[in-house]
KEMARRO-608329 format. One record per residue (C-alpha): residue number from 1; residue in three letters; y, x, z. Coordinates in pm, 1 decimal, decimal comma, always signed. Last residue first. Layout:
R   resi   resn          y          x          z
R    NUM    Ala          Y          X          Z
...
This chain:
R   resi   resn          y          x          z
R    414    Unk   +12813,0   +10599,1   +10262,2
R    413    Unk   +12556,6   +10748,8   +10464,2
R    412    Unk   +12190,2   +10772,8   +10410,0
R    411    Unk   +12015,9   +10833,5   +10730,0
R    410    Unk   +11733,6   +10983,2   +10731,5
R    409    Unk   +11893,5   +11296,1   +10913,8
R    408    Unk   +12048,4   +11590,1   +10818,6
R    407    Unk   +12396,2   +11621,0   +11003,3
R    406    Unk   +12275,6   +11878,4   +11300,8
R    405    Unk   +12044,6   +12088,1   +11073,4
R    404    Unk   +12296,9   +12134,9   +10830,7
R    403    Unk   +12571,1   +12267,5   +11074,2
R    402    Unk   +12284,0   +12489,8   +11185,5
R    401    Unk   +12288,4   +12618,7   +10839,6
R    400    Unk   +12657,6   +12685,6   +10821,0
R    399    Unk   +12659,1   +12852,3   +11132,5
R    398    Unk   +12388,5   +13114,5   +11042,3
R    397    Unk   +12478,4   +13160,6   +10670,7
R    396    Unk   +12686,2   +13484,7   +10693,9
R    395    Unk   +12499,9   +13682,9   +10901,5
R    394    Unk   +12168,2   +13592,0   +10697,2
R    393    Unk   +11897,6   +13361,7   +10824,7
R    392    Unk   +11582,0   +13495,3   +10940,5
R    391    Unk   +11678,9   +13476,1   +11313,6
R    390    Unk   +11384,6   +13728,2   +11494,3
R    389    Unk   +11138,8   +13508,3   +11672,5
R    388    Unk   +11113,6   +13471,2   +12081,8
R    387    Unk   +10763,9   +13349,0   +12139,0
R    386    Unk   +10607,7   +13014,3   +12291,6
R    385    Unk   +10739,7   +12771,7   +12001,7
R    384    Unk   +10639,7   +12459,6   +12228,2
R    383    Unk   +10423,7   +12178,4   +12104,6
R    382    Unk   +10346,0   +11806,9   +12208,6
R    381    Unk   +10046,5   +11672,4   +12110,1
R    380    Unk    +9974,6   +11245,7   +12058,5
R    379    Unk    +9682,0   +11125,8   +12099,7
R    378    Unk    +9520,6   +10824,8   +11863,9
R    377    Unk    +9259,7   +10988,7   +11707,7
R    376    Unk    +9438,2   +11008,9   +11373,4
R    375    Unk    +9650,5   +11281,0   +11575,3
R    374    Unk   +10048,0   +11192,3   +11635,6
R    373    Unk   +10223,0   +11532,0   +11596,7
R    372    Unk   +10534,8   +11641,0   +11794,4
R    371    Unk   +10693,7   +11968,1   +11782,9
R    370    Unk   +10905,0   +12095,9   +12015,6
R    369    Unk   +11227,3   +12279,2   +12093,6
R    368    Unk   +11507,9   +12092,5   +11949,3
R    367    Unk   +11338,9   +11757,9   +11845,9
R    366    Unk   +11082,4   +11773,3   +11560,6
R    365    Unk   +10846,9   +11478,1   +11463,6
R    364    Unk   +10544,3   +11580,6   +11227,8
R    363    Unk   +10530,7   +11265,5   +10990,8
R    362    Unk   +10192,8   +11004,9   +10925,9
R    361    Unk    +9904,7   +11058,2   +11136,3
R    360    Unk    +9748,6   +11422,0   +11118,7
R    359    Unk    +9346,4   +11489,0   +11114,4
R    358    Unk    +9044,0   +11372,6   +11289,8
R    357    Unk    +8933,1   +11737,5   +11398,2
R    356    Unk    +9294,5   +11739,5   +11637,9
R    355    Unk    +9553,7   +11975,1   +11723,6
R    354    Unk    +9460,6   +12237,8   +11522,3
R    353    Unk    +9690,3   +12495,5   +11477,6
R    352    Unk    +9734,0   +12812,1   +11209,7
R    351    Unk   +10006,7   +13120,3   +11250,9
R    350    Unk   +10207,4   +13284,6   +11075,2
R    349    Unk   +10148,4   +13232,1   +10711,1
R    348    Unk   +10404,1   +13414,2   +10478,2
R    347    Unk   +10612,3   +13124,7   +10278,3
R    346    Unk   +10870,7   +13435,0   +10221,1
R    345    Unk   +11186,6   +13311,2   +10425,6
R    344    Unk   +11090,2   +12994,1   +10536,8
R    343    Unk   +10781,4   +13158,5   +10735,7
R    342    Unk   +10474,0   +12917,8   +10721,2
R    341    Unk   +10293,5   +12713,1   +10988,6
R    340    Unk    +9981,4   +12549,8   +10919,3
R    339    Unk    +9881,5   +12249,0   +11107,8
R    338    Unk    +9501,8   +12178,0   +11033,9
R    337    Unk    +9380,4   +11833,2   +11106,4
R    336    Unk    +9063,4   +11827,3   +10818,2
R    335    Unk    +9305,2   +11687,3   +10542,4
R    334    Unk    +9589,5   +11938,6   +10600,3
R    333    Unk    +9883,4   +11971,4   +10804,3
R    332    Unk   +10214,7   +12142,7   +10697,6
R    331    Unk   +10442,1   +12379,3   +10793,2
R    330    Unk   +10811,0   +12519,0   +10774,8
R    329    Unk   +10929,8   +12787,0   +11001,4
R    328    Unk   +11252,9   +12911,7   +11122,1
R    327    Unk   +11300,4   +12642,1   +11415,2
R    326    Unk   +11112,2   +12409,6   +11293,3
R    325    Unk   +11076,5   +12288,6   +10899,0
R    324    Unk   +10839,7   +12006,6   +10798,3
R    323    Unk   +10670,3   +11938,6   +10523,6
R    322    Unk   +10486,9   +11583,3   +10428,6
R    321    Unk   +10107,4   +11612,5   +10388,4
R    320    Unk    +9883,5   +11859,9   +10255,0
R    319    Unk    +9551,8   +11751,3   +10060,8
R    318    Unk    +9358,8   +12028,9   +10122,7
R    317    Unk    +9343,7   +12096,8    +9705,0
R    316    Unk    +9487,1   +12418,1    +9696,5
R    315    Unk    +9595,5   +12580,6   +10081,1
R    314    Unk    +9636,3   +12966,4    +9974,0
R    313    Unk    +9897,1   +12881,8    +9740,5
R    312    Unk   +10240,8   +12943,3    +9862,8
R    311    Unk   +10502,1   +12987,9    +9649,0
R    310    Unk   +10890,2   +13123,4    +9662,8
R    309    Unk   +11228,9   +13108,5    +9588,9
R    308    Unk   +11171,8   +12850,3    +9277,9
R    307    Unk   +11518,3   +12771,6    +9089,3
R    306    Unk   +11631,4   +12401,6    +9167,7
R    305    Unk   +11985,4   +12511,1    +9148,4
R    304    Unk   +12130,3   +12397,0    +9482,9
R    303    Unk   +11872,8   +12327,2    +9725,9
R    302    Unk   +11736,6   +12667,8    +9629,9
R    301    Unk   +11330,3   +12576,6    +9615,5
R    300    Unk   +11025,8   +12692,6    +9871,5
R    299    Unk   +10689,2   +12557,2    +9730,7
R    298    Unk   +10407,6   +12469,6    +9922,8
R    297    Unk   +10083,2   +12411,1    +9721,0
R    296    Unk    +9772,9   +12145,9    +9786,7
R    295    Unk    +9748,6   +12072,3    +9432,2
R    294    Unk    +9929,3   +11731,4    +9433,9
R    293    Unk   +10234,5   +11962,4    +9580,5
R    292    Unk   +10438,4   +11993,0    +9879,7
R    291    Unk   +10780,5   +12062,6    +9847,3
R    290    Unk   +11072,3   +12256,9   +10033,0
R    289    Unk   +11406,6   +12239,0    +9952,8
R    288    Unk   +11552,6   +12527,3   +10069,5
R    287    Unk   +11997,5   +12616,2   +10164,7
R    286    Unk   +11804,8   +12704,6   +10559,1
R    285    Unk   +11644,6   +12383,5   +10605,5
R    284    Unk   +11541,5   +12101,5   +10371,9
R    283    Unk   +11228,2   +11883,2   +10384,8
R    282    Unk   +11048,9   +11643,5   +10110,5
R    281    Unk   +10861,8   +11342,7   +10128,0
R    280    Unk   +10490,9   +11341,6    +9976,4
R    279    Unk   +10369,9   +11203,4    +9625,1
R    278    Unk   +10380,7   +11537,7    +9487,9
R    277    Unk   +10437,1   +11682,2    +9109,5
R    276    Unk   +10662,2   +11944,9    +9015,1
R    275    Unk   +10845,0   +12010,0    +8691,6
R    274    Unk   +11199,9   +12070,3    +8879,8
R    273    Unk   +11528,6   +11901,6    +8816,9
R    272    Unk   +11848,5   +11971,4    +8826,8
R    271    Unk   +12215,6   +11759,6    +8867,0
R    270    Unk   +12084,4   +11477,3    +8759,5
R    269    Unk   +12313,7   +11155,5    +8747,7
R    268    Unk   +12260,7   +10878,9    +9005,1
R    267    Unk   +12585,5   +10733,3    +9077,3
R    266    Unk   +12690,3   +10813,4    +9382,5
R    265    Unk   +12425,2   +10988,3    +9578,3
R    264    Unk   +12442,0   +11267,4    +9278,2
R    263    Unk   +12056,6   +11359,5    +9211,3
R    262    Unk   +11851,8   +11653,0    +9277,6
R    261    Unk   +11494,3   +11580,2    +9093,5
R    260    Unk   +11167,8   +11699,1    +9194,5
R    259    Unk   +10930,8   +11605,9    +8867,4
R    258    Unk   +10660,7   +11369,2    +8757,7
R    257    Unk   +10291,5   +11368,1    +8771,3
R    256    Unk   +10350,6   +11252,4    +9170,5
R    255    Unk   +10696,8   +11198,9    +9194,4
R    254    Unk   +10993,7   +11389,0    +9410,8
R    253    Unk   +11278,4   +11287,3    +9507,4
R    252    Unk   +11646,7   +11465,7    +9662,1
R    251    Unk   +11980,2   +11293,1    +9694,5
R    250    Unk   +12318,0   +11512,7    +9687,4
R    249    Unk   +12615,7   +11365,3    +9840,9
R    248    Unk   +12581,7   +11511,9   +10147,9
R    247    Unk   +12187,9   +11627,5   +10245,0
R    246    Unk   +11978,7   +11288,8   +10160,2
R    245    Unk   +11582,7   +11233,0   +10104,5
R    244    Unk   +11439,8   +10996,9    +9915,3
R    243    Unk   +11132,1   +10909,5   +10118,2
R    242    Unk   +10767,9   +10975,2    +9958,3
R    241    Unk   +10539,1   +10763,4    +9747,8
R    240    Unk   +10697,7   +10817,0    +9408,3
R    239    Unk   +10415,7   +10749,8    +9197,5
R    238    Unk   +10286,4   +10779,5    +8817,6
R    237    Unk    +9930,1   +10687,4    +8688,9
R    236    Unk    +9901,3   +10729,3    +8316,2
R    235    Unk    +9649,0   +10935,6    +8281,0
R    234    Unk    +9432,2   +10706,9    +8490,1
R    233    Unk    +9523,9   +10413,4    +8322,1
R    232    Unk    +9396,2   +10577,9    +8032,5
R    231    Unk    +9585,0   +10740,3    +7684,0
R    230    Unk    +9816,2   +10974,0    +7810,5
R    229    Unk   +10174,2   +10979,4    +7986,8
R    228    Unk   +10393,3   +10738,3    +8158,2
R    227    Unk   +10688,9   +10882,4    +8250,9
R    226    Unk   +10815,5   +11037,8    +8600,8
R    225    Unk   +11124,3   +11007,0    +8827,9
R    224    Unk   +11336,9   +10735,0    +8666,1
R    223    Unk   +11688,7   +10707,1    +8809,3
R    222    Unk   +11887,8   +10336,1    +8883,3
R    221    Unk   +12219,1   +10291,5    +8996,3
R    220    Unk   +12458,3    +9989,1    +9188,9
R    219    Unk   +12071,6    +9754,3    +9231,0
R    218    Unk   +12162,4    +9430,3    +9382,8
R    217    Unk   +12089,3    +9319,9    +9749,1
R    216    Unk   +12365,0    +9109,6    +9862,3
R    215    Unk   +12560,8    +9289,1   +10104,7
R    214    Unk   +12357,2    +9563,7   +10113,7
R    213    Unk   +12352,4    +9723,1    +9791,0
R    212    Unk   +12078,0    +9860,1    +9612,2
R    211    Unk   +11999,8   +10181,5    +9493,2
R    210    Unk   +11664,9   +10227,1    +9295,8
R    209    Unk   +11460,6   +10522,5    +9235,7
R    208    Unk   +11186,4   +10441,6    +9002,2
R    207    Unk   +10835,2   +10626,5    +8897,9
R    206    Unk   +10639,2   +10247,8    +8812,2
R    205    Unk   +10529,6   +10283,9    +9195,7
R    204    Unk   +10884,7   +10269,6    +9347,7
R    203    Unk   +11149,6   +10451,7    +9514,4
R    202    Unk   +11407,8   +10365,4    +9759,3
R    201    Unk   +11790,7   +10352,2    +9842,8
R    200    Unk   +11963,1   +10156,6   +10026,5
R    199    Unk   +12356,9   +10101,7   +10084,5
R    198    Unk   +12613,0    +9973,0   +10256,0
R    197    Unk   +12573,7   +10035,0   +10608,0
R    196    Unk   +12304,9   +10317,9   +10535,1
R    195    Unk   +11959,2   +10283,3   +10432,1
R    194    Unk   +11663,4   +10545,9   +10271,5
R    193    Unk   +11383,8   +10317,3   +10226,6
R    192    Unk   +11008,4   +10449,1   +10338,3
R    191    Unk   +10785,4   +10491,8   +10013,4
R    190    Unk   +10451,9   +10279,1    +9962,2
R    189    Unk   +10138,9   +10342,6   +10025,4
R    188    Unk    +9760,2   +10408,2    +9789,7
R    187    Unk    +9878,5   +10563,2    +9479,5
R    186    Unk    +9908,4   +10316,7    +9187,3
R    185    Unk    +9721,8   +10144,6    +8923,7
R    184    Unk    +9805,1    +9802,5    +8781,6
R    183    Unk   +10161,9    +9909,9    +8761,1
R    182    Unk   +10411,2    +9699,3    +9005,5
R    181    Unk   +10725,2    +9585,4    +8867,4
R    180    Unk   +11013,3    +9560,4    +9095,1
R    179    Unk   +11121,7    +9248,6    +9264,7
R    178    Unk   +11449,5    +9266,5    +9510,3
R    177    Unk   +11513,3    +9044,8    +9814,3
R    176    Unk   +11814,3    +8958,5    +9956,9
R    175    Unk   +11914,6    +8779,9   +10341,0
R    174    Unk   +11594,0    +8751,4   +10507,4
R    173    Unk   +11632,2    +8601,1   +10842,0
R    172    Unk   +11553,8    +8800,0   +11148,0
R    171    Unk   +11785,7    +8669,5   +11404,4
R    170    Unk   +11928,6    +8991,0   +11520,6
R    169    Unk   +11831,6    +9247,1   +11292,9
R    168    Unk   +11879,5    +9052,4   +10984,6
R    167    Unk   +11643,0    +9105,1   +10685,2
R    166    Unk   +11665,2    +9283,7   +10337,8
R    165    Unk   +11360,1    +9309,8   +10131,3
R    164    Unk   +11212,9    +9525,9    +9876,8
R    163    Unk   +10920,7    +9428,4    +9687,5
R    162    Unk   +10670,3    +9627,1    +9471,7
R    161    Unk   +10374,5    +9460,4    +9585,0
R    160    Unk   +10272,7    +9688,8    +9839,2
R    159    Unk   +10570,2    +9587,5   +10064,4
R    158    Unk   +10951,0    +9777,7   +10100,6
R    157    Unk   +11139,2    +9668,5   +10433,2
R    156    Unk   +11466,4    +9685,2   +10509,9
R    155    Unk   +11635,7    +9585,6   +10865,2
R    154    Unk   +11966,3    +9510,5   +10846,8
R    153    Unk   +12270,2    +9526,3   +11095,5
R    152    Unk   +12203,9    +9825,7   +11282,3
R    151    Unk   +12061,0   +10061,2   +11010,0
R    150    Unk   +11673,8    +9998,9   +10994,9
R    149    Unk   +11402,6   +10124,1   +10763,5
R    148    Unk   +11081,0    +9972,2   +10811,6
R    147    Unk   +10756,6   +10177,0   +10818,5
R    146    Unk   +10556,9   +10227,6   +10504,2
R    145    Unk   +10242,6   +10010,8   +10424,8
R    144    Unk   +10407,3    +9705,7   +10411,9
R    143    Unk   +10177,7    +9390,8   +10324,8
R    142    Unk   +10271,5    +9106,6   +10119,8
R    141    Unk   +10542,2    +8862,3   +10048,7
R    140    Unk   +10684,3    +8919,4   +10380,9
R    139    Unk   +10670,3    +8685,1   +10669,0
R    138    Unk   +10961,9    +8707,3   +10990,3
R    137    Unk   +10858,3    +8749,3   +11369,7
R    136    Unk   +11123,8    +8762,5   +11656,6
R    135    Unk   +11227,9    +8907,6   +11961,8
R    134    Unk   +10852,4    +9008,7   +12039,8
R    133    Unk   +10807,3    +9215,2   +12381,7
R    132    Unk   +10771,6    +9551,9   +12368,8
R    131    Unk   +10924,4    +9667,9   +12719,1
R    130    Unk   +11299,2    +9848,8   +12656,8
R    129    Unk   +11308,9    +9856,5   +12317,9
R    128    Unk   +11270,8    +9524,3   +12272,0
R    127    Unk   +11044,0    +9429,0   +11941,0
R    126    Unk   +11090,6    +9310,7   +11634,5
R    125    Unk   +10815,0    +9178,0   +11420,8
R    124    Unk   +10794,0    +9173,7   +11053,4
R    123    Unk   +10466,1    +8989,0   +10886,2
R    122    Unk   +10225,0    +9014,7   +10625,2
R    121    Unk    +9873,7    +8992,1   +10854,2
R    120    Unk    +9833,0    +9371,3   +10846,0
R    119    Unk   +10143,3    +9328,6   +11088,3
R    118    Unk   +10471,5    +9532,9   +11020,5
R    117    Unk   +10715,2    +9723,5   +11321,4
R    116    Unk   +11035,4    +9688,2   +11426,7
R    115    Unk   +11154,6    +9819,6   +11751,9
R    114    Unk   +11466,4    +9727,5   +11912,8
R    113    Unk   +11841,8    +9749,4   +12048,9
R    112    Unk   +12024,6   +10071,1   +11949,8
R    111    Unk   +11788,1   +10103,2   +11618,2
R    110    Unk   +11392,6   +10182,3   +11579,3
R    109    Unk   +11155,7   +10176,1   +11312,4
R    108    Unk   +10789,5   +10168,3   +11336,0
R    107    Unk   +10471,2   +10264,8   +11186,7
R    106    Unk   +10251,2   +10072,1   +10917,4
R    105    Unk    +9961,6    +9853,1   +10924,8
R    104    Unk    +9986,0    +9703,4   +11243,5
R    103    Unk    +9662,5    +9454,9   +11337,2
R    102    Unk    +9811,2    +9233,0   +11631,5
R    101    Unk    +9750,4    +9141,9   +11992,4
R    100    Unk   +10077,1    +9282,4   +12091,8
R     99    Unk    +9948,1    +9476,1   +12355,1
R     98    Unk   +10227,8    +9641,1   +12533,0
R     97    Unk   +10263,9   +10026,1   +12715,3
R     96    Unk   +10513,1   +10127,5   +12942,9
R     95    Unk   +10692,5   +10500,8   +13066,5
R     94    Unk   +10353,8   +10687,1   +12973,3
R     93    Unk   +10426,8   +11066,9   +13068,2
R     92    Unk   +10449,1   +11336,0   +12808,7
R     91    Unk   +10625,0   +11549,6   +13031,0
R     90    Unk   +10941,4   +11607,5   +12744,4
R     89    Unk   +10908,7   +11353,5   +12531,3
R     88    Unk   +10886,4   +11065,5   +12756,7
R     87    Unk   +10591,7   +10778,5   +12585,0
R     86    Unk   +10657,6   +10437,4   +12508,0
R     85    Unk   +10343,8   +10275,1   +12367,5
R     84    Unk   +10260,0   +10009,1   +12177,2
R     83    Unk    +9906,0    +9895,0   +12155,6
R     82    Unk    +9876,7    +9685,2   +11816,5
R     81    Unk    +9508,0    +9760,2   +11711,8
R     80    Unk    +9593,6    +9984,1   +11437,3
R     79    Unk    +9766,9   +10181,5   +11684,6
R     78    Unk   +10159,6   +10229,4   +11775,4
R     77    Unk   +10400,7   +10482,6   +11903,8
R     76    Unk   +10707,5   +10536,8   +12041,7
R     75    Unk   +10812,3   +10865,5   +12142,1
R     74    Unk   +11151,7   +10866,3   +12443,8
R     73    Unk   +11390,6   +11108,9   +12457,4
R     72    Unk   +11627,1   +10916,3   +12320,8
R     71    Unk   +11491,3   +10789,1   +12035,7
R     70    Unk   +11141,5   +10924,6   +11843,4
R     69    Unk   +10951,3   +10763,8   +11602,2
R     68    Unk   +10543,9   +10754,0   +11575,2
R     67    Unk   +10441,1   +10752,3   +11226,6
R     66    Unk   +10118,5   +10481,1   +11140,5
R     65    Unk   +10053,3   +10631,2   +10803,8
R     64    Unk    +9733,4   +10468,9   +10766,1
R     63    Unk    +9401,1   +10679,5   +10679,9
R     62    Unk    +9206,9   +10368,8   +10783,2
R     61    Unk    +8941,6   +10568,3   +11006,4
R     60    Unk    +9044,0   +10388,5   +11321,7
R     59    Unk    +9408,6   +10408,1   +11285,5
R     58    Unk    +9463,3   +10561,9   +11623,4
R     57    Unk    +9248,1   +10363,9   +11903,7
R     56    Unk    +9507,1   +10431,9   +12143,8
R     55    Unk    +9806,5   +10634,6   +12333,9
R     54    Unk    +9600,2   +10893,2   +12445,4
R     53    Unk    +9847,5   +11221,3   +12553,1
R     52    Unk    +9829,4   +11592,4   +12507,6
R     51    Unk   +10081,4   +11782,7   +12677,9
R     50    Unk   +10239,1   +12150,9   +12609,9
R     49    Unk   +10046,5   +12305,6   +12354,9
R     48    Unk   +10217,7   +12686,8   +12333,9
R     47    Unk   +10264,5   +12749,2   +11970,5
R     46    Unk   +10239,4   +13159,5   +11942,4
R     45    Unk   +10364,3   +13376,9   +11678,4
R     44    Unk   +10180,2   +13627,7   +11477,9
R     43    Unk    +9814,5   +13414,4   +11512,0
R     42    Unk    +9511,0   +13575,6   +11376,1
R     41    Unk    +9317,4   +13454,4   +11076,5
R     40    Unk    +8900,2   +13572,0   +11049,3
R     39    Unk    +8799,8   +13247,5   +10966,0
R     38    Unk    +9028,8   +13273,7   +10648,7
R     37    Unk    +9030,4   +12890,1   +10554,0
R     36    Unk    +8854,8   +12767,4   +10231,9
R     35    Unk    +9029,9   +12644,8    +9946,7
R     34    Unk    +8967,1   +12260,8    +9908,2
R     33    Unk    +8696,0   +12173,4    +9584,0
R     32    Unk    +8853,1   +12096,7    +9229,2
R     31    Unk    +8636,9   +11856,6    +9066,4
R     30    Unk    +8499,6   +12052,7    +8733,1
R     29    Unk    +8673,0   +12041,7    +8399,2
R     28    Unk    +8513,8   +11868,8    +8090,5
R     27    Unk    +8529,0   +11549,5    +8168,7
R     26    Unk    +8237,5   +11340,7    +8410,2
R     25    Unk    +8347,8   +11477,7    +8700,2
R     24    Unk    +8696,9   +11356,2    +8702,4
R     23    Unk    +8577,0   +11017,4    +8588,3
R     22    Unk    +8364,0   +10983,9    +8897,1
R     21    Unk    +8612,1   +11154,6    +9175,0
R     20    Unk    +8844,2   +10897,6    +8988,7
R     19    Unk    +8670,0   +10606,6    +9039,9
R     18    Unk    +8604,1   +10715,1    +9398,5
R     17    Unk    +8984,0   +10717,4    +9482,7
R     16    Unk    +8969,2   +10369,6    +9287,5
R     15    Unk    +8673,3   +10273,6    +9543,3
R     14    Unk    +8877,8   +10405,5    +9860,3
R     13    Unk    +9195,8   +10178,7    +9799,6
R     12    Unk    +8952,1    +9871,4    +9788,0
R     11    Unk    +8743,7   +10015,4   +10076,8
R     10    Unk    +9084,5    +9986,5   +10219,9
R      9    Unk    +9144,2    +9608,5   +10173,9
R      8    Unk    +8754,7    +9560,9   +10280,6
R      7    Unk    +8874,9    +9731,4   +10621,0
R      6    Unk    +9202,3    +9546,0   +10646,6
R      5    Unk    +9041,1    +9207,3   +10646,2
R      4    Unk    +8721,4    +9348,3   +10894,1
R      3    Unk    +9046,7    +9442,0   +11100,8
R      2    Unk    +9196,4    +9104,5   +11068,7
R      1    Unk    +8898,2    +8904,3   +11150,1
């Protein structure tokens, strides 16, 4: 009964995607159809596939965002149909799998002690680490698209109806919850929270970034990321759908029909901003902030200024998902399962990989070496940069950025 549930709930979703294919057509400019692939592409560096592993039913034809996360050398994973998996990193071999007899609807989170993960059915389950069985099980208001966000003592989670809330880790008793208005049309998911021991951050469907406090849950700053604009609903649809993302004391977001702002962690003022829309997280790496657009462009920024370093756009209208840098590179997959790999320095393409025909499950997952990409078929690939590759970075900047690389994380320190 569940799955027929979350079927109808995404032939929901897939009717206003319609609605606007339909409306779209019907004005004066055309639909925009995906850029096709050179056929004729070669490789310049070489992505050795390492292991390929089934861990499921993937998301069944849902397009959920079920991420895998990654802790200790271990990659845990979940379907739509609730098998959890715990998978090594480096042979790919299955260490223990669980049923837990449950639609999911969003990927999991992970601290010291458990997994957390969020049931199609409303509710948040943690998990032990160590064999998947339930510690505890706590309702939400409504479903959660986007994975928990956990830091030790809380674990956050943002729902579909424009709710954030704040439960404990150990007993799982909600202890805040904020209420946000929802629009009455939106993108289809909901951003992942940005926490730290005192803080969370997150963004909402109206165009909001929101801190809140911990302790008892009320807002300390508040940025808008995109406007309203135009006459019809559909004019008028603004987003932030991706993680805020954190590098010091500097916060990047982006908004679909919006902008890329660089805020102070603080207090919220702007220190640039960027006309660019995309409802996708962001990635840094080598003083860049790199962006993938609505249109299906990649965009290399300066971190610092905002000023545009470079553009790619040879990939219009396939979709793209979140970037990723590794190693030098930065790439993204595409709507039919494509991985493209760009260089950081120019946005050259340098190679092309397809992992899988049913496309990319939620985030690319880096760890020193390898790549790690969770097909919407339910395997998981692990990739191994197979080539030695000049260092792009200048003399000067070497140490500094690997400095960056080591203290970047998702975690949004106070």
């Amino acid at each position: 009964m569940a799955l027929e549930k979350i079927h109808r709930w995404c032939k929901k979703v897939a009717f206003l995607g319609l609605l606007s294919c339909l409306l779209a057509a019907c004005s004066s400019s055309p639909v925009n159809q995906p850029a096709e692939l050179d056929i004729d592409f070669k490789d310049q560096i070489n992505f050795k596939r390492i292991w390929k592993k089934s861990v499921g039913e993937g998301d069944q034809e849902l397009k959920l965002q079920l991420s895998p996360i990654l802790r200790d050398d271990k990659i845990y994973s979940v379907d739509t149909e609730g098998l959890l998996s715990a998978i090594d990193r480096l042979s790919g071999k299955t260490l223990w799998s669980h049923e837990l007899d449950e639609t999911i609807s969003s990927g999991l989170a992970v601290d010291r002690d458990s997994l957390y993960v969020v049931t199609f059915s409303g509710y948040l389950v943690s998990l032990q680490l160590e064999n998947g069985q339930e510690n505890w099980r706590s309702p939400l208001s409504s479903e959660a698209t986007a994975p928990p966000a956990v830091n030790g003592e809380l674990v956050i989670v943002q729902t579909i109806d424009g709710k954030v809330a704040a439960f404990g880790a150990q007993d799982g008793k909600q202890r805040w919850r904020h209420d946000s208005v929802v629009p009455i049309l939106s993108l289809r998911g909901t951003a992942k929270p940005l926490v730290s021991r005192k803080y969370t951050v997150t963004s909402f469907a109206n165009g909001e970034l929101l801190t809140l406090r911990n302790d008892i849950g009320l807002p300390l700053w508040k940025a808008t990321l995109a406007l309203p604009k135009g006459r019809t609903e559909l004019e008028r649809l603004v987003d932030s759908d991706g993680q805020p993302l954190l590098d010091g004391d500097t916060l990047y977001a982006a908004a679909y029909q919006g902008k890329i702002f660089a805020l102070s962690a603080l207090d919220g003022q702007e220190i640039w901003s960027k006309e660019i829309s995309s409802f996708n997280k962001l990635a840094l790496g080598f003083g860049k902030l790199f962006v993938t657009t609505d249109k299906g462009e990649i965009i290399a920024l300066d971190k610092q200024s905002g000023k545009e370093l470079w553009r790619n756009e040879e990939f219009l209208y396939r979709r793209l998902g979140s970037p990723v840098v590794f190693d030098q590179f930065v790439m993204a997959a595409d709507f039919e399962g494509y991985i493209h790999v760009l260089s950081v320095l120019d946005g050259k393409v340098l190679a092309r990989k397809y992992p899988d025909s049913d496309g990319v499950m939620g985030e690319m997952i880096v760890k020193g070496d390898r790549l790690y990409v969770y097909a919407r078929s339910g395997d998981i690939v692990s990739y191994q940069l197979n080539s030695k590759v000049k260092d792009l970075r200048p003399l000067g900047s070497r140490f500094r950025n690997r400095r960056l690389f080591e203290e970047s994380s998702n975690e949004y320190r106070d």
